[in-house]
C-alpha positions in Angstrom: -10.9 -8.2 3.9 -7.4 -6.1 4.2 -5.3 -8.7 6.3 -3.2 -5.4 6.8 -6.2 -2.8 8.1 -5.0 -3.4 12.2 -1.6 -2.5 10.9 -1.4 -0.5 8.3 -0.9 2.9 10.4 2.3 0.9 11.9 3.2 -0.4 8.3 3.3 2.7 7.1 5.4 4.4 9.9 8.0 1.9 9.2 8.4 2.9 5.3 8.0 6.6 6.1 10.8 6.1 8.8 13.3 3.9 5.9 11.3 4.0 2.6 13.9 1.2 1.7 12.6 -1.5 3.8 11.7 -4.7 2.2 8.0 -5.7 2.5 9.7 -9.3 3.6 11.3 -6.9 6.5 8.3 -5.9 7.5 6.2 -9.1 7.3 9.1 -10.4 9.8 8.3 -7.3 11.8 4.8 -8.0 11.9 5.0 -11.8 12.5 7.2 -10.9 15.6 4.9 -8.2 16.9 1.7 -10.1 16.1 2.4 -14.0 16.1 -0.9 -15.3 16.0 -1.6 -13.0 12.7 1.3 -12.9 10.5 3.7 -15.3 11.7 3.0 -18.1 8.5 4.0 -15.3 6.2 0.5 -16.5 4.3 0.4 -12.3 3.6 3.4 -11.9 2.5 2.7 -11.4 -1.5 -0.2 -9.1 -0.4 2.1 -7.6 1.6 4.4 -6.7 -1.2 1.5 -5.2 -3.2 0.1 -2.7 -0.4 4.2 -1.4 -0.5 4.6 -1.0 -3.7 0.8 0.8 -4.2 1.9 3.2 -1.5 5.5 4.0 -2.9 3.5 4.5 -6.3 1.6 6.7 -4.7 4.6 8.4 -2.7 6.3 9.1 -6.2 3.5 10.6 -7.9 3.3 13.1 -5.0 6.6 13.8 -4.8 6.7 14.5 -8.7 3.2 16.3 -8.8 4.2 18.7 -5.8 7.5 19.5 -7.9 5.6 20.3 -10.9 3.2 22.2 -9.1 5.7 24.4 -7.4 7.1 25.2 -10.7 4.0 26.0 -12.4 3.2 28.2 -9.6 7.2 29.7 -9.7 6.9 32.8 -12.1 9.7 32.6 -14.6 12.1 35.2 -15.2 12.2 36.6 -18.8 
């Protein structure tokens, strides 16, 4: 079970909004929005783990739409 599924719409806003954010950031985020849920920090390494697939996943779309904006760009001869 994804401790993170309730959340993960608001998780995501949050690293959209400052893709910088710390995943300890937004575990304290979470604790203080959700006590009863997140407030031991229990999460937190799972946490870190969800963040760092979605950045993966962030870069490789970032680096796939470039190359497929090139390969679609004729090139001048």
């Amino acid at each position: 079970m994804d401790p993170f599924a309730d959340a993960w719409s608001v998780i995501e806003g949050w690293l959209i909004a400052e893709p910088g954010v710390s995943a300890n950031e937004l575990m304290d985020r979470l604790a203080r929005m959700i006590p009863d849920a997140y407030a031991k920090k229990a999460q937190l390494r799972t946490l870190q783990r969800r963040v760092k697939a979605w950045r993966v996943e962030r870069v490789k779309e970032m680096v796939l739409g470039s190359l497929r904006k090139h390969a679609a760009t004729p090139t001048e001869a």
